[in-house]
C-alpha positions as CSV (number, residue, x, y, z in Angstrom):
1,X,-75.4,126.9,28.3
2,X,-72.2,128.5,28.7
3,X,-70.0,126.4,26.7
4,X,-67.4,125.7,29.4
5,X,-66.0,122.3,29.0
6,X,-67.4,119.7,31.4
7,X,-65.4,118.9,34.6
8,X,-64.5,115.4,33.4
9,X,-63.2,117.2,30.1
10,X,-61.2,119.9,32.1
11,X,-59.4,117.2,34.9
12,X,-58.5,115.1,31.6
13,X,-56.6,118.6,30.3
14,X,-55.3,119.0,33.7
15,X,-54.0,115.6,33.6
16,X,-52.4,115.2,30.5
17,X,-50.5,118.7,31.8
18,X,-49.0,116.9,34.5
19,X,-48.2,114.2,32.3
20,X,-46.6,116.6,29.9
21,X,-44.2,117.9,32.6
22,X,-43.7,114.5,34.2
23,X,-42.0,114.0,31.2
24,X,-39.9,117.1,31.0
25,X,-38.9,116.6,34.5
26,X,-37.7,113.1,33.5
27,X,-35.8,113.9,30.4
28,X,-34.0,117.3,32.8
29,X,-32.5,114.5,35.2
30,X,-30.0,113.0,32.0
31,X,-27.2,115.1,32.0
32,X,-27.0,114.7,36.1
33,X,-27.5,110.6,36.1
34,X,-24.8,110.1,33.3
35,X,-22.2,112.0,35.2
36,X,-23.1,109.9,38.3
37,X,-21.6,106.6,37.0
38,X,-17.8,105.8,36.5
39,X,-18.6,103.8,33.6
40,X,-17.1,105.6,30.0
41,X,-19.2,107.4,27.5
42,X,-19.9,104.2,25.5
43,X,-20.8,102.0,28.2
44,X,-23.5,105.1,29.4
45,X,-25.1,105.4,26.0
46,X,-24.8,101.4,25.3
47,X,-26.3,100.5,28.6
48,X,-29.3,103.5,28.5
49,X,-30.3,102.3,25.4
50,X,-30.6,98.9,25.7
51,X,-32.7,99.6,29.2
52,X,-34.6,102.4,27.0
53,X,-35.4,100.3,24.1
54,X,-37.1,97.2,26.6
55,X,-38.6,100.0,28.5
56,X,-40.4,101.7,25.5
57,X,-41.7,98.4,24.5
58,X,-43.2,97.4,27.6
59,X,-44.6,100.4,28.0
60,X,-46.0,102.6,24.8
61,X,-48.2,99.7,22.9
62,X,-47.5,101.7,19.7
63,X,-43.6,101.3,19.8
64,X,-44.2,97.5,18.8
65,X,-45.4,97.8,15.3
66,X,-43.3,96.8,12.6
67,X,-40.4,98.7,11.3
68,X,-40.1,100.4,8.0
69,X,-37.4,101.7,5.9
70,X,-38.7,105.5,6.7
71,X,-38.1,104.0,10.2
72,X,-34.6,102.7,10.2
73,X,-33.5,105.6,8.2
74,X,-34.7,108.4,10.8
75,X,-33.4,105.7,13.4
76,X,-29.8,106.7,12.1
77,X,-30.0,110.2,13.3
78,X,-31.6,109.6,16.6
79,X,-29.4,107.0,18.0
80,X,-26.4,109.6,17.1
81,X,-28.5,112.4,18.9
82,X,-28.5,109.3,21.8
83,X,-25.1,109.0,21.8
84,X,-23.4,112.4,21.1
85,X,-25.4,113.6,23.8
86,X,-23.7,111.1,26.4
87,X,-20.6,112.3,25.3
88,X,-21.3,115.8,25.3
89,X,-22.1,115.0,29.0
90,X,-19.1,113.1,29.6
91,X,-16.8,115.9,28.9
92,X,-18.6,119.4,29.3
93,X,-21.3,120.4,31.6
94,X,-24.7,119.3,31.9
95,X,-25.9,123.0,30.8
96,X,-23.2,123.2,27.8
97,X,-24.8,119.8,26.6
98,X,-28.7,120.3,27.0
99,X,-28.4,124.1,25.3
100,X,-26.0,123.1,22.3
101,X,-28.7,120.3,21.5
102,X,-31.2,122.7,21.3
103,X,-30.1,124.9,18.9
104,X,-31.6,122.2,16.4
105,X,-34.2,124.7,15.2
106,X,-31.6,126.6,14.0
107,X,-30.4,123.6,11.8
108,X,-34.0,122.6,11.1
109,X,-34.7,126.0,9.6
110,X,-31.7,126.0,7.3
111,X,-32.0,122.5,6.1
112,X,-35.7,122.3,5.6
113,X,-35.9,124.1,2.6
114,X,-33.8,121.1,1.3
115,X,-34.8,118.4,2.6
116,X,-38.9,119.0,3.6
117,X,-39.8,121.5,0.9
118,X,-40.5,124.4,4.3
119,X,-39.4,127.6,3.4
120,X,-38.2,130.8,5.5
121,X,-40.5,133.0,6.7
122,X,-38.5,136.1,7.9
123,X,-39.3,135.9,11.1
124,X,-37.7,132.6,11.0
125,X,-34.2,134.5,10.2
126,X,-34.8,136.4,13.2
127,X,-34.2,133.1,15.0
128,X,-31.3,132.2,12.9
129,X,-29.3,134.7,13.7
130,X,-30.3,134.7,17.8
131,X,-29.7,131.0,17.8
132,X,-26.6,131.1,16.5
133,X,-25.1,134.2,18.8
134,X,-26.2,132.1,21.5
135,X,-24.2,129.8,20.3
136,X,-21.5,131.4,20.1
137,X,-21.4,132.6,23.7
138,X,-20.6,128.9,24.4
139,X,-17.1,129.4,22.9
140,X,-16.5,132.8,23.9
141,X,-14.0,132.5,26.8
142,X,-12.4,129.5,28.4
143,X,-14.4,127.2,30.8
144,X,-12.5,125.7,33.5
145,X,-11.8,121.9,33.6
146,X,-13.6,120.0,36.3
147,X,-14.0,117.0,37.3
148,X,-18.3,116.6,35.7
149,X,-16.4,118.5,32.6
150,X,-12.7,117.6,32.2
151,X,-12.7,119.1,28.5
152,X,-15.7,121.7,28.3
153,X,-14.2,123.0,24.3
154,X,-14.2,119.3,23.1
155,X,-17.6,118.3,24.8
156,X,-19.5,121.7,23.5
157,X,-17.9,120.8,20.0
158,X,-19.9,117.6,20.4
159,X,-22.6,118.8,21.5
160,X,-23.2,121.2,18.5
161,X,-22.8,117.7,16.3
162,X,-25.9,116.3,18.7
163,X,-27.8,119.5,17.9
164,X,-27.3,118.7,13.9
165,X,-28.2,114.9,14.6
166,X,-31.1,116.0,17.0
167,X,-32.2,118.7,13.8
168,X,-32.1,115.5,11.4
169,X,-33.9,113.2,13.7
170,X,-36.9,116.3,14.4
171,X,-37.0,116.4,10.2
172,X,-37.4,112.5,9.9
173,X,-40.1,112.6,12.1
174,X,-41.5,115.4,10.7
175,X,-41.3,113.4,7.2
176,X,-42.9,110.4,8.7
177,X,-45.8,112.2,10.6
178,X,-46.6,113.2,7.0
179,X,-47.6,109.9,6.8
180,X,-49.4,109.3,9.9
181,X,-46.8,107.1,11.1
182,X,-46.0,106.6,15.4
183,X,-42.5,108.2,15.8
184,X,-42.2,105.4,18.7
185,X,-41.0,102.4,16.3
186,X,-38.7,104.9,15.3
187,X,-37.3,105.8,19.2
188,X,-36.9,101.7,19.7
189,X,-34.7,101.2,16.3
190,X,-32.9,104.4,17.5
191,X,-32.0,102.6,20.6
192,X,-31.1,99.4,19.4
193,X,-29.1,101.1,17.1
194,X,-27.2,103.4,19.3
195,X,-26.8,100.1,21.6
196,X,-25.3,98.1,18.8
197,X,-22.8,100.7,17.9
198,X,-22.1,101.5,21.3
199,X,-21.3,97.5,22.4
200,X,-18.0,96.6,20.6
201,X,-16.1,100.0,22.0
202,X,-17.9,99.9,25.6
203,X,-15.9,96.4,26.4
204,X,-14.9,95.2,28.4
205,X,-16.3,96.5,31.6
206,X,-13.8,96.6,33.4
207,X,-15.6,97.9,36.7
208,X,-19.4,98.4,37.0
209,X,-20.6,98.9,40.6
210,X,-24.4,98.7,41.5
211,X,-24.3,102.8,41.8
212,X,-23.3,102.3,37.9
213,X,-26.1,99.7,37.7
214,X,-28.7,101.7,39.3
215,X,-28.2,104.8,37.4
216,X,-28.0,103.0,34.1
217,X,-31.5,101.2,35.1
218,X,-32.8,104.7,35.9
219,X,-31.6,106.2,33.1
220,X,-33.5,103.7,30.6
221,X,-36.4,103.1,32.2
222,X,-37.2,106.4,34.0
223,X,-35.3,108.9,31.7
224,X,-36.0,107.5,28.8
225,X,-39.0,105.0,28.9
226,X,-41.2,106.6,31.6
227,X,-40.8,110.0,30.1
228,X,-41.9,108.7,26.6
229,X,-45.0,107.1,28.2
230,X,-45.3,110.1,29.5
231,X,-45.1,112.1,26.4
232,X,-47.2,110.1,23.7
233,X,-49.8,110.1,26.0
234,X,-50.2,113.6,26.1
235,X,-48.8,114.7,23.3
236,X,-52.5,113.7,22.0
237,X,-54.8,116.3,24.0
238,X,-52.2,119.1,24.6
239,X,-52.0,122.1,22.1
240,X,-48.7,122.3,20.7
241,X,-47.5,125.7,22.2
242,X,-48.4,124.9,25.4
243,X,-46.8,121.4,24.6
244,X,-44.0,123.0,23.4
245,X,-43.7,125.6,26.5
246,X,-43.7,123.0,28.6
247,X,-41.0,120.7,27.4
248,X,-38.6,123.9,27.7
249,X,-38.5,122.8,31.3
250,X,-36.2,119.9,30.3
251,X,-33.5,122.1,29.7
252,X,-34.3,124.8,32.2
253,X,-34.1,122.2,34.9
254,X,-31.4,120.2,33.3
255,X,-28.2,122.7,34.9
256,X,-30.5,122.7,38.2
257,X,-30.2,119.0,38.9
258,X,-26.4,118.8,37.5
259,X,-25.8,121.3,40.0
260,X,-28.0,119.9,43.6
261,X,-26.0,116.8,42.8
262,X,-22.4,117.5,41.8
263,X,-22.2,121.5,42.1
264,X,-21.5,121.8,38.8
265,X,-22.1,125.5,37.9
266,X,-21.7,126.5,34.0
267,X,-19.7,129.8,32.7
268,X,-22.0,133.2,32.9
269,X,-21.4,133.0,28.7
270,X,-23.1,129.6,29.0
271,X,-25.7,130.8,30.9
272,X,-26.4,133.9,28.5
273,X,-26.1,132.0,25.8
274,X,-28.6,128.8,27.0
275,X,-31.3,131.7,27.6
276,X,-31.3,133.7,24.6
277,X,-31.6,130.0,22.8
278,X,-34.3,129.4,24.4
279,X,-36.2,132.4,25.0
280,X,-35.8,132.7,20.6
281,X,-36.8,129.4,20.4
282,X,-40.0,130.2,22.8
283,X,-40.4,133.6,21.3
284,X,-40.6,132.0,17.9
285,X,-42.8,129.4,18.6
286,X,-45.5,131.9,20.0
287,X,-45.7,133.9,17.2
288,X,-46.1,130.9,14.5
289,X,-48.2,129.0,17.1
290,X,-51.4,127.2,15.2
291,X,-49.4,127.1,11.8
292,X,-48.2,123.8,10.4
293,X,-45.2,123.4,10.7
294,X,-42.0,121.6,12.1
295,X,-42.3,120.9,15.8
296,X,-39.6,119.4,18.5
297,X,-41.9,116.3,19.8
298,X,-39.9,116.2,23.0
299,X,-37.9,112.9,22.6
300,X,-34.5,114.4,23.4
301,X,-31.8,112.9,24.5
């Protein structure tokens, strides 16, 4: 016996791979469908997580259980994460938006002391201070206005408030797999939430054309409900550093697609800045792989 795994057990890895960046490649395609509709920031976010919310539910059985207070209270932080990042996208680029969101672990790391009882390791400063210079390229400079990103300073300020709401929602779902609990309940109430406050200031609709329709359907049930299908599917048989490798695609691709479609390019700082992010967050997550401890589960925004 040469303790290879059987072929049935090796197509199953293979297939829960492809699943794995199924669901990356859906998540990449948000920043490039919001800027496709005319419809305002509220209306996008609104309308994508109403679709969302029906779509999760039809599709991931475990999203219908009952909610709980844990629930509703992580809920909070990722329907904000739902809708800063629409409005990130609204007003800077696609790249701006996708790399200032994910400079969450750099929030995570400083706030889990606090609030989950994780402490520092040094190497975990190490990322700190990378993190946070690549930040900081984002504002080095001054981005030109155009029409994808009509105000690139106020849209990257934004999206540095999505990365502290994405950093609370990771935590909360750190808190409540400490539990055992589905993080999907969680994803619905985050989306019926970030509908509900979205509603009063997205009418009235004034103009809504079936490109708007159609990108707002794709955007709920593809962007956001496929890819979770997607994800809690194989989220199961995938290690987490590969997992977590994977998922970087999202916002590798994320510029790629912004650009095919509307030839959006982002600044060279922005560019800098995106790749040290994530090659820190990559590097980090390689040398901690197989130790407990706080992990992005892919629901971005």
């Amino acid at each position: 016996m040469t303790g290879a795994p059987a072929p049935g057990v090796r197509n199953g890895r293979h297939a829960n791979r492809l699943l794995l960046l199924a669901a990356a490649f859906l998540f990449s395609t948000g920043g490039a469908a919001i800027k496709a509709t005319s419809l305002n920031s509220w209306q996008v976010a609104g309308g994508r997580s109403a679709v969302a919310a029906a779509a999760i539910l039809a599709l991931v059985p475990s999203a219908r259980k009952r909610w709980t207070r844990r629930d509703l209270t992580v809920a909070l932080a990722y329907a904000a994460t739902m809708i800063l990042f629409v409005s990130a996208n609204k007003l800077t680029t696609s790249a701006n938006a996708i790399f200032l969101q994910d400079t969450a672990p750099l929030y995570v790391l400083l706030l889990g002391p606090w609030l989950l009882r994780e402490h520092l390791r040094r190497t975990d400063l190490l990322l700190v201070l990378l993190v946070a210079a690549g930040m900081a390229m984002f504002f080095i400079g001054q981005e030109r206005a155009v029409s994808t990103a009509p105000d690139p300073l106020r849209g990257n300020a934004i999206a540095v408030v999505s990365g502290l709401a994405w950093a609370l929602t990771i935590m909360g779902l750190r808190w409540l797999g400490k539990g055992g609990a589905s993080s999907m309940p969680t994803v619905v109430a985050g989306n019926l939430m970030a509908c509900a406050v979205c509603l009063p200031l997205a009418l009235p609709v004034a103009h809504a054309g079936w490109a708007d329709l159609a990108a707002l359907g794709y955007l709920g049930i593809f962007q956001i409900g496929l890819a979770y299908a997607c994800l809690t599917r194989a989220m199961r048989h995938v290690p987490a550093f590969e997992a977590s490798a994977v998922l970087l695609a999202e916002p590798a691709l994320n510029p790629v697609w912004a650009f095919l479609v509307h030839g959006e390019r982002p600044g060279a700082w922005a560019i800098a800045g995106g790749a040290l992010i994530l090659a820190a967050t990559l590097a980090n997550t390689w040398w901690h792989q197989g130790e407990p401890r706080l992990a992005d589960n892919g629901l971005n925004g």
